[in-house]
C-alpha positions as CSV (number, residue, x, y, z in Angstrom):
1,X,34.6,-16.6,9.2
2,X,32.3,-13.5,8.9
3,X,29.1,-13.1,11.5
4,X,26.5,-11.3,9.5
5,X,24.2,-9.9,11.6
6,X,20.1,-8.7,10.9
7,X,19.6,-5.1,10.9
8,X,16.3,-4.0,12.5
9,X,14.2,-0.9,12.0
10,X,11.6,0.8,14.3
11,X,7.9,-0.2,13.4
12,X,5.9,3.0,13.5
13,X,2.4,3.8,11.8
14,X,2.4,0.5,10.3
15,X,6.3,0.8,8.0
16,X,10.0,-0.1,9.2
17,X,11.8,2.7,9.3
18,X,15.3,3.2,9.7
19,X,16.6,6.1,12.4
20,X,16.7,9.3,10.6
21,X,20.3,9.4,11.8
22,X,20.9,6.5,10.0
23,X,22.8,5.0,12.5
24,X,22.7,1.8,14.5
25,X,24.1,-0.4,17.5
26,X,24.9,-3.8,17.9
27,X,23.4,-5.5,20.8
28,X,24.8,-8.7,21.9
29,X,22.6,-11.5,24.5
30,X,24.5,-11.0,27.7
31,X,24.8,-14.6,28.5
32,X,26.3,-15.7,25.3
33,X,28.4,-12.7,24.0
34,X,26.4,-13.5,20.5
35,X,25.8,-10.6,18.4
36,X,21.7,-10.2,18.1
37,X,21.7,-8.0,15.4
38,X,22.3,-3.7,15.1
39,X,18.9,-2.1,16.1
40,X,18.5,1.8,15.3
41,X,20.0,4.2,17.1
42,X,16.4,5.9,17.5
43,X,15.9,9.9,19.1
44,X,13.3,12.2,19.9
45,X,12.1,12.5,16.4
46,X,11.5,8.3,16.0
47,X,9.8,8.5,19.7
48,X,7.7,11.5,19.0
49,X,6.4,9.6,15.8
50,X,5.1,6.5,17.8
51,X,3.7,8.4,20.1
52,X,1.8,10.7,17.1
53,X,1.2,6.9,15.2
54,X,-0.4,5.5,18.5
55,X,-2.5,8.5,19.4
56,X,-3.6,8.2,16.0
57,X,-4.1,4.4,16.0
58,X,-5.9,4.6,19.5
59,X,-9.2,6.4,18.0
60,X,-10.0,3.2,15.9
61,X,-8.9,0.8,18.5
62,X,-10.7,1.9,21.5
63,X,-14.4,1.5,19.3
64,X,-13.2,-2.6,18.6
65,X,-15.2,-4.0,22.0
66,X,-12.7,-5.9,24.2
67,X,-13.3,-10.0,23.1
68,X,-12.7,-8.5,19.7
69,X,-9.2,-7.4,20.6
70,X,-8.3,-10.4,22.4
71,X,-8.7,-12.2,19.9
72,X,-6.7,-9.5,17.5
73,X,-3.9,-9.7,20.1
74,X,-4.3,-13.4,20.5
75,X,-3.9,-14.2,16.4
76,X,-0.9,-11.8,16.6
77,X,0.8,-13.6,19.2
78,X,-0.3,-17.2,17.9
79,X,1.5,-16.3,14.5
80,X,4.4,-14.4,15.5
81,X,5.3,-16.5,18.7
82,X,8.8,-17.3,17.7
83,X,10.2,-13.3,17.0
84,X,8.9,-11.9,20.2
């Protein structure tokens, strides 16, 4: 019987993106032994791009007044409950 497996990518500046090394890992829930799924094996260049893509993203966000963001954050959570 085969386990296929999801293959996850880093969101950063709004795309998935693969590592640029192309390379991933498996990563298996500790209490189970099941395979999660191979996440990107992610370096320097993948963190320094977040960090660029949230610097950038920051500027806009900070202007949104703060009930406005909870309920951003809130809708976020609401529809994507199950995957985080």
């Amino acid at each position: 019987m085969t386990n296929t497996a999801d293959v996850f990518q880093n969101y950063i500046g709004g795309k998935w993106r693969p590592a640029r090394s192309g390379e991933t890992f498996p990563n298996y829930n500790p209490a189970t032994g099941e395979l999660l799924g191979y996440f990107p094996l992610s370096g320097e260049a993948e963190a320094n791009a977040a960090v660029e893509a949230a610097r950038a993203a920051f500027e806009k966000w900070r202007l949104v007044p703060a009930p406005k963001r909870g309920e951003i954050l809130y809708r976020a959570i609401k529809r994507n409950w199950r995957v985080l």
